[in-house]
BAKOLNU-511052 format. One line per field, with one value per residue (C-alpha): residue number from 1; residue in one letter; x, y, z. Coordinates in steps of 0.001 Angstrom, whole numbers, padded with zeros to 6 digits. Example, Ala and Ser with C-alpha at 12.3 -4.5 7.8 and 13.67 -1.06 7.14 Angstrom:
BAKOLNU-511052
nr 1 | 2
rest A | S
c1 012300 | 013670
c2 -004500 | -001060
c3 007800 | 007140
This chain:
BAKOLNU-511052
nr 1 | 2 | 3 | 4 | 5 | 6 | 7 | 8 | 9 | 10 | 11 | 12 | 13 | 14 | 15 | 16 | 17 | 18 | 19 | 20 | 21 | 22 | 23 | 24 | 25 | 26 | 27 | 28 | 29 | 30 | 31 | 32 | 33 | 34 | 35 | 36 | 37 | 38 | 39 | 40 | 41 | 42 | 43 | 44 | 45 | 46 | 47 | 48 | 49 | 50 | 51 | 52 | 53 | 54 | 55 | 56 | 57 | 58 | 59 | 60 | 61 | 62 | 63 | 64 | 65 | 66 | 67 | 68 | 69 | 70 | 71 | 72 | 73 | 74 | 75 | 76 | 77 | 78 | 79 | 80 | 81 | 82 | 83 | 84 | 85 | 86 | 87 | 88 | 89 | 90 | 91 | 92 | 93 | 94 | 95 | 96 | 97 | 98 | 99 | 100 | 101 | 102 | 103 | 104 | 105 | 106 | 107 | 108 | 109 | 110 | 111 | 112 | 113 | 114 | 115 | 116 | 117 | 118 | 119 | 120 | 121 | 122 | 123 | 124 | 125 | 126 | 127 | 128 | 129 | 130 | 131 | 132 | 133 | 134 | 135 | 136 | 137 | 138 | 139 | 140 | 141 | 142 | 143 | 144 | 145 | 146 | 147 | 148 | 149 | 150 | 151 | 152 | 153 | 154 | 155 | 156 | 157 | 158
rest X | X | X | X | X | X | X | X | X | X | X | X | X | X | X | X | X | X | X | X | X | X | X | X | X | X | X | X | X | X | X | X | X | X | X | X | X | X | X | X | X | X | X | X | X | X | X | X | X | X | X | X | X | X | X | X | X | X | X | X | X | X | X | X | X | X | X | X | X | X | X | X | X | X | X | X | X | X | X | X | X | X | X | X | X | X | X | X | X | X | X | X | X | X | X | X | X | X | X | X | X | X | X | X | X | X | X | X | X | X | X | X | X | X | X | X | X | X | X | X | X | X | X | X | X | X | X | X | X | X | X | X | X | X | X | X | X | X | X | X | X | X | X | X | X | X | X | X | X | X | X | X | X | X | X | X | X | X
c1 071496 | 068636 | 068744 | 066318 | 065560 | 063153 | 061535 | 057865 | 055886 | 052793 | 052907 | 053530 | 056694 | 057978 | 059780 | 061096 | 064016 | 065093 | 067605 | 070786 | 070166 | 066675 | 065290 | 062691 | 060171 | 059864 | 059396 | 056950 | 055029 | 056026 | 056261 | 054435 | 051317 | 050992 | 050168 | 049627 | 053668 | 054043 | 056183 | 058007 | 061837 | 063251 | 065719 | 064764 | 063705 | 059782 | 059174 | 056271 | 057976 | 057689 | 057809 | 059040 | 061841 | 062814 | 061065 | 062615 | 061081 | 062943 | 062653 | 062483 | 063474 | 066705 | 066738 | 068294 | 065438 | 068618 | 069032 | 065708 | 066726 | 065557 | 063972 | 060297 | 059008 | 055734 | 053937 | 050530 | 048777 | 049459 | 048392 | 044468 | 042040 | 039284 | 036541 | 039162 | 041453 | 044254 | 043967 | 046129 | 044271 | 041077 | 042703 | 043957 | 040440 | 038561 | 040958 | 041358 | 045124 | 044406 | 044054 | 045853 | 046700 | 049897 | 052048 | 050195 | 050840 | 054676 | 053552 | 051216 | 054433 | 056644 | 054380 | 053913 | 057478 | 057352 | 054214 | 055567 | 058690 | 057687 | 053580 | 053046 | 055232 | 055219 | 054642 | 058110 | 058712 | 055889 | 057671 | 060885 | 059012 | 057569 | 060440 | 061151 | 057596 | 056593 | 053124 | 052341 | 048639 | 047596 | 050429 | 050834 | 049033 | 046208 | 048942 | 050359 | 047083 | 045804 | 048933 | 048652 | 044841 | 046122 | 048602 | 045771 | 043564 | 046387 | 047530 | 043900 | 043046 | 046297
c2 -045974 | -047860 | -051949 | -054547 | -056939 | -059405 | -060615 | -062251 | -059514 | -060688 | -064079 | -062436 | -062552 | -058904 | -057464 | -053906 | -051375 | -049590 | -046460 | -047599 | -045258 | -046158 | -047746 | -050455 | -047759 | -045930 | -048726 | -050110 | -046965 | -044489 | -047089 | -050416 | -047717 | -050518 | -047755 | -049598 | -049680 | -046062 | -044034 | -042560 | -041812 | -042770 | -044150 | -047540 | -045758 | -046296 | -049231 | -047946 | -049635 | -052636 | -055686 | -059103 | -060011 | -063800 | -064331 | -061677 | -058331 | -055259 | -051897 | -051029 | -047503 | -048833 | -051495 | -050563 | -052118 | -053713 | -055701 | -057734 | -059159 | -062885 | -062544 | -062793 | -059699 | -059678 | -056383 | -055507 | -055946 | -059507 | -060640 | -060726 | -061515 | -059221 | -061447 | -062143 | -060872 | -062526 | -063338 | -060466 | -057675 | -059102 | -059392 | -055926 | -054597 | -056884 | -055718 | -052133 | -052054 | -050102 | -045825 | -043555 | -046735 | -045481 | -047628 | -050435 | -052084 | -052458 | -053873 | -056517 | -057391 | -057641 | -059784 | -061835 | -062732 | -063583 | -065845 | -067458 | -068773 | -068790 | -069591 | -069891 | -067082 | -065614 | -062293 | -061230 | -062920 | -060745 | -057737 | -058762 | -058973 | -055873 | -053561 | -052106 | -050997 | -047576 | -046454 | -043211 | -043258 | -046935 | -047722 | -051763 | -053787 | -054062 | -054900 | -057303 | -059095 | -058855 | -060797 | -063097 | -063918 | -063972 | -066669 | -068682 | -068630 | -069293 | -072505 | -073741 | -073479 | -075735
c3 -053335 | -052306 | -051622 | -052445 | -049584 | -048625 | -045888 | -043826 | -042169 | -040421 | -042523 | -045593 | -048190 | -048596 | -051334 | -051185 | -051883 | -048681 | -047912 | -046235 | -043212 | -043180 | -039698 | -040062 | -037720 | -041014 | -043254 | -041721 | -041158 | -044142 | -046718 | -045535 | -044423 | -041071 | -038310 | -035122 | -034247 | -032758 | -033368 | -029315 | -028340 | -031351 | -029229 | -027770 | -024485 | -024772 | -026265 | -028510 | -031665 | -030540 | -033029 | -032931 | -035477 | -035265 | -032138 | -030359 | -029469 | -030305 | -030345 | -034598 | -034693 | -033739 | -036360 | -039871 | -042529 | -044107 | -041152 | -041686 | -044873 | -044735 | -040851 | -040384 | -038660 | -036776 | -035898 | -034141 | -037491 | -038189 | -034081 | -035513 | -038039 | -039500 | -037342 | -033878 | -031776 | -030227 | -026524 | -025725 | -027075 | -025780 | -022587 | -022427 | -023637 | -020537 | -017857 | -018454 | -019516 | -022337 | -021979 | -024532 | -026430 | -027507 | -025728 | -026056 | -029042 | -028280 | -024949 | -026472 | -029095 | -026118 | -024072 | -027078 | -027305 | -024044 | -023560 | -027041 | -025076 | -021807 | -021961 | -018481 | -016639 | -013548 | -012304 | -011961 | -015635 | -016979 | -015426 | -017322 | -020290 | -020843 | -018645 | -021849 | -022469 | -020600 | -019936 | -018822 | -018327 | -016721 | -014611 | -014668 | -012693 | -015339 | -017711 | -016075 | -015164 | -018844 | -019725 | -017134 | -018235 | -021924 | -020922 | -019245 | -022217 | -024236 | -022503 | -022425 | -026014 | -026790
């Protein structure tokens, strides 16, 4: 028997009826049609799901959709505007960090949880933040510097 909940995704109040066993991966793909959180493991090994619920970035296909009733979710979707990106995906675009682009929109979510409590992190804290992000095809250093050039921006325009 489906459940109604409701909840802010990407700055906007959500109303829906979700399946018990349902994870929030599927939601937001198969019945919110938002396509840039991929789809890996399907079992919090990748990262690839990334979003950020309540400030914190987790992995959604291990998230029951019940479980976001009353949170405020935040996907790759809601990080730009039709006219600008946010200094993270321009950063990632201007250093290289991007390839396949699979991985990378749970890495930008994750790094975004991070620069939003810690805006001016270290290396080793940037390596913290996305350890539960893997990338196959660019390896990290780009990454990490496009993250670390995000931050900078990020500071300076506040």
């Amino acid at each position: 028997m489906k459940r109604r909940i409701t909840f802010i995704l990407n700055g906007e109040k959500m109303d829906i009826e979700v399946s018990p066993g349902q994870m929030l991966i599927s939601l937001i793909k198969d019945d919110l049609h938002l396509h840039g959180t991929k789809k890996g493991c399907a079992r919090g090994e990748c990262g690839a799901c990334t979003v950020i619920i309540d400030g914190k970035a987790v992995n959604s296909c291990l998230i029951p959709a019940l479980k976001v009733q009353g949170s405020i979710v935040e996907t790759i979707e809601g990080l730009s505007t039709p006219t600008r990106l946010h200094p993270l995906q321009q950063s990632f675009i201007e250093n290289g960090a991007v390839q396949c682009g699979y991985c990378i929109p749970g890495t930008i979510m994750s790094a975004k949880a991070l620069l939003d409590k810690k805006p001016c992190p270290t290396v080793a804290e940037v390596k913290m933040g996305i350890a539960g992000n893997i990338c196959r095809c660019t390896g990290y250093v780009k990454i990490e510097k496009a993250i670390l050039e995000a931050a900078q921006i990020i500071s300076n325009s506040i």
